[in-house]
C-alpha positions as CSV (number, residue, x, y, z in Angstrom):
1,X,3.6,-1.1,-28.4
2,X,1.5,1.9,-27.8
3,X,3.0,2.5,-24.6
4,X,6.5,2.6,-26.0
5,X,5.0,5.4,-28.8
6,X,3.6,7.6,-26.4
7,X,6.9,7.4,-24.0
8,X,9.0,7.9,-26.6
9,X,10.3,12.0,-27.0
10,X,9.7,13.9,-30.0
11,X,12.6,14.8,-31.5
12,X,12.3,19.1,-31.6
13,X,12.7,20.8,-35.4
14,X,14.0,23.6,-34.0
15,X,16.8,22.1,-32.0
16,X,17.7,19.9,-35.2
17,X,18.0,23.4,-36.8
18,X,19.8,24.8,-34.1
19,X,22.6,21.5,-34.0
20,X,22.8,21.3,-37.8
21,X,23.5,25.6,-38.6
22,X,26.4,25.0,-35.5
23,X,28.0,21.5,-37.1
24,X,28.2,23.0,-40.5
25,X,29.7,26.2,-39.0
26,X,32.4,24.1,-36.6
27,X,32.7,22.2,-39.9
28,X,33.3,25.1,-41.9
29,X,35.9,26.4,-39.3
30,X,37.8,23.2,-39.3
31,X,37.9,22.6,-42.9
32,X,39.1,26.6,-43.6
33,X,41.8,26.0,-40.7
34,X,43.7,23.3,-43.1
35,X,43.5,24.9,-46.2
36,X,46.4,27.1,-47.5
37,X,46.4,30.7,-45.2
38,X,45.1,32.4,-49.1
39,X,42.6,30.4,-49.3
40,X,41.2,29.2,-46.1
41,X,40.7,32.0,-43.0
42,X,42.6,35.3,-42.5
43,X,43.3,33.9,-39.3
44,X,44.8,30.7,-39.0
45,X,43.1,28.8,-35.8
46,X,45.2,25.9,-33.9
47,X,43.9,22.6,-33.0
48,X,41.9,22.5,-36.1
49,X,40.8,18.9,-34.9
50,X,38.8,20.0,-32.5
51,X,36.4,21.7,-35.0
52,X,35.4,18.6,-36.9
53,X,34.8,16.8,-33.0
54,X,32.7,19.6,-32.7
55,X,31.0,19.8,-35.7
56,X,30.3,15.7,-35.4
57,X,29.4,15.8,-31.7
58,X,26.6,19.2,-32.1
59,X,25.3,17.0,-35.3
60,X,24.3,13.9,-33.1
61,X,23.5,15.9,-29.9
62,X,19.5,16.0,-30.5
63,X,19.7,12.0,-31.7
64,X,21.8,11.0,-28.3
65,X,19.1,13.2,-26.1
66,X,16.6,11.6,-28.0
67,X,17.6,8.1,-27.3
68,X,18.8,9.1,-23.4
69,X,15.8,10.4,-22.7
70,X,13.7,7.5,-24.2
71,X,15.9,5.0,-22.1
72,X,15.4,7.4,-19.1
73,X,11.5,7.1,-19.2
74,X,11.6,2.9,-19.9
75,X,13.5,3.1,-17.0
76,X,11.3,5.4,-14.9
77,X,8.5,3.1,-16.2
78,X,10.1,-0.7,-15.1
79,X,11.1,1.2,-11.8
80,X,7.4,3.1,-10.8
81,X,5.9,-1.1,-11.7
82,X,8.6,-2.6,-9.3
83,X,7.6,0.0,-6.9
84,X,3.8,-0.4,-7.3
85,X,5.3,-3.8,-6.9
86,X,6.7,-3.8,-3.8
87,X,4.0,-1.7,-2.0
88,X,1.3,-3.9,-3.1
89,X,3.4,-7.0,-1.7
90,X,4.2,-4.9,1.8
91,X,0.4,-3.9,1.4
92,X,-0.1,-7.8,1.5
93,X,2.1,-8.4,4.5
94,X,0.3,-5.8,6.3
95,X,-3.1,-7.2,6.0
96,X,-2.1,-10.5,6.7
97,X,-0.2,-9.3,10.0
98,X,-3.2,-7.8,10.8
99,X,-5.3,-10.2,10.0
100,X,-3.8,-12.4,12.4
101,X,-3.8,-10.3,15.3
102,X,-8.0,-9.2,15.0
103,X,-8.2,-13.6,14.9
104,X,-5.9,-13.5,18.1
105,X,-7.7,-10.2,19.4
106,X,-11.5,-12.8,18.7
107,X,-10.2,-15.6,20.1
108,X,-9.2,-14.1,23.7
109,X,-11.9,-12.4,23.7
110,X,-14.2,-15.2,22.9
111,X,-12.2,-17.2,25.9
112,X,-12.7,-14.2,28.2
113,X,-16.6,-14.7,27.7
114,X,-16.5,-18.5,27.8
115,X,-14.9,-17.9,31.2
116,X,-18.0,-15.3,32.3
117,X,-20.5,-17.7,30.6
118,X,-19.6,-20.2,32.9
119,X,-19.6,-18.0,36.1
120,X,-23.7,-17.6,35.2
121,X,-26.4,-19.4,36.3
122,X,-28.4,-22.3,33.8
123,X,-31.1,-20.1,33.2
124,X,-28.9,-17.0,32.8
125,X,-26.8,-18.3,30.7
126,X,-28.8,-19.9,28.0
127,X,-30.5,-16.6,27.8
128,X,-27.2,-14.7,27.0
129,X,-26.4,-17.6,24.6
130,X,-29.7,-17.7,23.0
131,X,-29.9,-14.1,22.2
132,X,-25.9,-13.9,20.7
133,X,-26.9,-17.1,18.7
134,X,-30.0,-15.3,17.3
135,X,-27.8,-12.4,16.6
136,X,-25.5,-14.6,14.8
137,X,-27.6,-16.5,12.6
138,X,-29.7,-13.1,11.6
139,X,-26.3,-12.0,10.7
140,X,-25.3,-14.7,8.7
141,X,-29.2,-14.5,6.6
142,X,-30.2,-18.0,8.0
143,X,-33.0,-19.1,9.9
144,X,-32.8,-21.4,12.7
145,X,-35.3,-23.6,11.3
146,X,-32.8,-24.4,8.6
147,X,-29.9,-25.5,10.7
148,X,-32.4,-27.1,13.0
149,X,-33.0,-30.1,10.1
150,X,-29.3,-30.1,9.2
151,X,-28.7,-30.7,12.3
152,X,-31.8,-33.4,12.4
153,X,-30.5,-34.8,8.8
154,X,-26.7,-35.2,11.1
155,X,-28.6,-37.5,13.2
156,X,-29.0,-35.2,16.4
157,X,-31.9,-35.1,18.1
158,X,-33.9,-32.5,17.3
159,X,-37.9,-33.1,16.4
160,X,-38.9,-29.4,16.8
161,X,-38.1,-27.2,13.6
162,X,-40.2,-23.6,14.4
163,X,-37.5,-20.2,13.9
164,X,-37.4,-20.4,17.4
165,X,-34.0,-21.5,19.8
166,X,-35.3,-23.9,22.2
167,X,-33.5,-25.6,24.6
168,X,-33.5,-28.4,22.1
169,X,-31.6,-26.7,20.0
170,X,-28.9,-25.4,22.3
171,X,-28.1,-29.3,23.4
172,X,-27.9,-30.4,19.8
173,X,-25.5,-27.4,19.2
174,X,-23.7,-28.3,22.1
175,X,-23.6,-32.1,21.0
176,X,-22.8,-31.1,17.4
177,X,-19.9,-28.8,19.0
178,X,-18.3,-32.1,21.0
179,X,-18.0,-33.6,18.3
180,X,-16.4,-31.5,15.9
181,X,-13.4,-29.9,18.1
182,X,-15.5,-27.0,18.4
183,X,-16.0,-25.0,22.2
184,X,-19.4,-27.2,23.4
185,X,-21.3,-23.5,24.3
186,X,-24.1,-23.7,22.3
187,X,-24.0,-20.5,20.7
188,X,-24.5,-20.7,16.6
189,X,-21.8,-18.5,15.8
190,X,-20.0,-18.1,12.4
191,X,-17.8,-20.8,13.2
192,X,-20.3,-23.4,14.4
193,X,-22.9,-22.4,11.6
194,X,-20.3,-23.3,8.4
195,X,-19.0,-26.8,10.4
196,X,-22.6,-27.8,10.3
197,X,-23.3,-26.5,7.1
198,X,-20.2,-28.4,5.6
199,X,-20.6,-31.6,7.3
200,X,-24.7,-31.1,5.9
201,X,-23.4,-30.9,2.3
202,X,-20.9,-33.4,2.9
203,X,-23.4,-35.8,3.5
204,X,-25.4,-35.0,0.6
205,X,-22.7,-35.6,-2.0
């Protein structure tokens, strides 16, 4: 409602002034033009009808702008909110699209380093996975002694539970991974860290 009152145009004073002095004189024209030539005008004008038209249409000028323009700005509202509209929705479509292609983007390049992982030796390997899993877990604000015992509550075998990743730990990881669809790699990423911690609360409940 308060929208509506502050869209709406004031009506000027001076223009009703303006429109009302010309309608009286068209009106004054017309009506002299009909009346006898002694006592209307001097000079007689043809087409008297056209004064009163006038006179009428110069009357309701300021009331027809004042209802255009208030039409024009409900308008020009409804069609700014259906544009706001449309960009948020294209806004939408753009995140998702790329959204989809930084997840495609990840997942090649998590394949790409699978496929150097395995070119490593043992020992060089679990080093590289040890260190992106501590990376990972420091990210998420977990310690690895916490996913050690939900992992050891899952029934894997883990019996050492210091903040440290042992080897222990990567082979329960790896285990865990098997069995939930997940690439066996042993690294605690984002990924691997919610599946345990959802099949840990699962199991609670």
């Amino acid at each position: 409602m308060e929208n509506s009152k502050k869209i709406k145009p004031q009506t000027s004073k001076t223009l009703l002034i303006i429109s009302w002095i010309f309608s009286l004189l068209f009106l004054f024209i017309g009506i002299s033009s009909v009346l006898p030539e002694n006592i209307g005008l001097t000079f007689r004008i043809e087409n008297q009808i056209y004064w009163f038209v006038l006179s009428f249409a110069t009357f309701i000028i300021p009331y027809i702008s004042e209802v255009t323009f208030k039409d024009f700005n409900v308008k020009l509202l409804k069609e700014m909110k259906d544009t706001q509209s449309s960009i948020d929705t294209l806004m939408n479509d753009v995140n998702h699209l790329i959204s989809l292609q930084i997840n495609k983007s990840r997942i090649e390049l998590i394949k790409g380093y699978h496929l150097y992982l395995d070119q490593l030796p043992h020992s060089e390997k679990y080093e590289k996975v040890k260190n992106l899993s501590n990376i990972y877990v420091e990210e998420i604000g977990m310690n690895v002694s916490d996913i050690k015992h939900w992992l050891k509550d899952l029934g894997y075998n883990i019996y050492e539970f210091s903040n440290d990743y042992t080897s222990e730990f990567y082979e329960g990881l790896k285990a865990f991974q098997a069995d939930n669809n997940l690439h066996p790699d042993g690294i605690c990423g984002y990924l691997t860290h919610k599946k345990i911690q959802e099949a840990f609360q699962k199991k609670q409940n």
